[in-house]
N, C-alpha and C positions, 0 to 999 in steps of 0.2 A: 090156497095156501097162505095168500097175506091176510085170512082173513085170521089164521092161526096165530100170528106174528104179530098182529091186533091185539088179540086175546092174552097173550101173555105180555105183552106192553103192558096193557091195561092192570091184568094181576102184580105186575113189578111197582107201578106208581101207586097200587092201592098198599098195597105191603109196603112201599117207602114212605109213607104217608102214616101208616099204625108206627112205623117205627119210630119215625119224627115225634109224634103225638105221647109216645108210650112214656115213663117215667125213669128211665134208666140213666144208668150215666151217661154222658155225652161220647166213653171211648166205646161204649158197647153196643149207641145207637150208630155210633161211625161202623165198626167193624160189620152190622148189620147190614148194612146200606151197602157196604162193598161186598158183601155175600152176595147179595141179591142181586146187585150190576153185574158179578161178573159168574152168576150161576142163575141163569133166567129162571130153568124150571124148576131147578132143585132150590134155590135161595130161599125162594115164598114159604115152600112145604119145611123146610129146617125150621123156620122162622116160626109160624104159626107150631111148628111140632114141640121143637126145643126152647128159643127165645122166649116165647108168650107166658111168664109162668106168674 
């Protein structure tokens, strides 16, 4: 089970990390960042579906 809990750690810092890096404004990579904190599994999958454009 922690090895699940691993795995989407990992997915949360890789996603927090394109978003940091990405080009957007500073209030869109904020509100990104706190998707993804406080929506582990759903955050990433918004992020790369919606955000990434």
């Amino acid at each position: 089970m922690s090895l699940i809990y691993l795995a989407i750690l990992a997915l949360d810092i890789v996603t927090i990390m394109d978003v940091l890096k990405s080009i957007k404004d500073s209030e869109k990579k904020i509100l990104w960042i706190i998707v993804v904190i406080f929506l582990p599994l759903l955050g990433p999958v918004l992020y790369y579906v919606l955000g990434k454009k």
